[in-house]
C-alpha positions in Angstrom: -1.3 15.2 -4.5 1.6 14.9 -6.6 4.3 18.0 -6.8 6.7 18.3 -9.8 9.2 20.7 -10.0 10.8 21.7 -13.7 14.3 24.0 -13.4 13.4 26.1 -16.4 16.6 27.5 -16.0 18.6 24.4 -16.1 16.6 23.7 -19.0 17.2 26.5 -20.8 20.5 25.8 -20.6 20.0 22.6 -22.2 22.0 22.5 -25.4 19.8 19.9 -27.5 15.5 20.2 -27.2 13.6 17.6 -28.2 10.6 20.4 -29.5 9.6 18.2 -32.1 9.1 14.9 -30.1 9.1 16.2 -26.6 5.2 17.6 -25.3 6.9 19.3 -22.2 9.8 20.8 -23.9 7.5 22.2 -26.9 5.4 23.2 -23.3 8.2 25.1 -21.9 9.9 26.6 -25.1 8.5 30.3 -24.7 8.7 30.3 -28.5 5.8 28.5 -29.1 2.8 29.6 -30.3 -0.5 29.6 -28.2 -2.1 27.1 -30.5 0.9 24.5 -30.1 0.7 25.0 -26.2 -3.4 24.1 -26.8 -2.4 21.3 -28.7 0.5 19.7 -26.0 -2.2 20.1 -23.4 -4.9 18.3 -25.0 -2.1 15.6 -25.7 -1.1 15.4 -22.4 -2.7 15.1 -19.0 0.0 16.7 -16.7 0.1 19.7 -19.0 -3.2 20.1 -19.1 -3.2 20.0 -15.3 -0.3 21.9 -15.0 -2.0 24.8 -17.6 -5.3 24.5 -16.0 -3.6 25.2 -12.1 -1.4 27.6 -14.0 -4.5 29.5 -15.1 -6.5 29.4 -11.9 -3.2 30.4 -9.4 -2.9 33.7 -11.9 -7.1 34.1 -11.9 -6.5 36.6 -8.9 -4.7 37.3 -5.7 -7.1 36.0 -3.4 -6.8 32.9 -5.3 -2.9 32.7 -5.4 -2.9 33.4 -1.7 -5.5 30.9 -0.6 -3.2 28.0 -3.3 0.5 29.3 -1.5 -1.0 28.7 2.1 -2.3 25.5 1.2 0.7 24.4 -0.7 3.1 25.6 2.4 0.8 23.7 5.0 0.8 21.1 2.8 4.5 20.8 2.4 5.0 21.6 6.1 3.0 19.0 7.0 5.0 16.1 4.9 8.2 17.3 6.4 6.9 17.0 10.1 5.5 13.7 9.0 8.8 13.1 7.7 10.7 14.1 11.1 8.0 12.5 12.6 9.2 8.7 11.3 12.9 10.0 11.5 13.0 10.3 15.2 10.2 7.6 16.0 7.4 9.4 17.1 5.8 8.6 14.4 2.1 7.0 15.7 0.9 9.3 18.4 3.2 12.6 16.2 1.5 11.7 12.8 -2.0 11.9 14.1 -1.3 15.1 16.3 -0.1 16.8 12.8 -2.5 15.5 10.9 -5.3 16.3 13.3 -3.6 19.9 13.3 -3.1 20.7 9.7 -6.8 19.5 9.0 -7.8 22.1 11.7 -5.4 24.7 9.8 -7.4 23.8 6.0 -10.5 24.4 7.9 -9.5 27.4 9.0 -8.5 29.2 5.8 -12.1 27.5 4.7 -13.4 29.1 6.9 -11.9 32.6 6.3 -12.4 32.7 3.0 -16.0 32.0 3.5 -16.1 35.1 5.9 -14.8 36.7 3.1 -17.5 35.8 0.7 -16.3 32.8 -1.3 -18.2 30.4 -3.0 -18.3 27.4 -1.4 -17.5 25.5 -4.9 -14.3 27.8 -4.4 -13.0 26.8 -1.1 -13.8 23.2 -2.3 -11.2 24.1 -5.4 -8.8 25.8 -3.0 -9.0 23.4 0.1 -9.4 20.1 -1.7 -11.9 19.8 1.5 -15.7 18.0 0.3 -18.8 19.5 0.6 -20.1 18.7 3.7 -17.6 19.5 5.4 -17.2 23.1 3.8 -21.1 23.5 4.6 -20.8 22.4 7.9 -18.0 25.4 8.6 -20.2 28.2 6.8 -23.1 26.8 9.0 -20.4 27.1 12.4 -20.3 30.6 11.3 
């Protein structure tokens, strides 16, 4: 998984755009027409991700919650990684936290089955396959 982060703000500061040669800065000019934002996306791949996630975090707030908690575990589990290597407990650490923030995924799985989500859903939300989502809804 691969996180960018765009300052908006820094680049609306920005004095010089590059809207006519630039996909992402015709992408993030709020000026632009809905069919010009279609267009960038089909021309691009990480817009076209980054409109489709976009899309699907703002579908409803069950959805944003279950993408914020896995995006927080996620990023809390590459910065105990990281602290992991730092101090050199890396081996026995890295497998501990791994093992852990697997168990954490399957638990908001797990959850949001209880709650009555699709299985194709949790699989969106989780990034966990199949089998592994059945298995938990057959755990109960």
């Amino acid at each position: 998984m691969e996180i960018h982060f765009i300052n908006v703000v820094k680049w609306r500061r920005q004095a010089e755009k590059d809207l006519a040669g630039n996909p992402l800065h015709r992408w993030l000019d709020p000026e632009s027409p809905p069919e010009l934002v279609e267009e960038v996306a089909s021309m691009d791949g990480a817009i076209a991700f980054a409109e489709d996630r976009q899309a699907f975090v703002l579908s409803d707030s069950e959805a944003r919650e279950l993408y914020w908690r896995r995006q927080v575990a996620e990023m809390d589990r590459r910065a105990e990684m990281a602290f992991a290597i730092e101090t050199g407990h890396a081996e026995g650490h890295a497998e501990g936290l791994a093992e852990g923030w697997l168990e954490g995924v399957e638990e908001v799985a797990k959850n949001a089955l209880a709650a009555g989500s699709s299985v194709e859903f949790v699989h969106k939300i989780t990034g966990l396959d199949m089998e592994t989502i059945a298995g938990l809804s057959a755990d109960g």
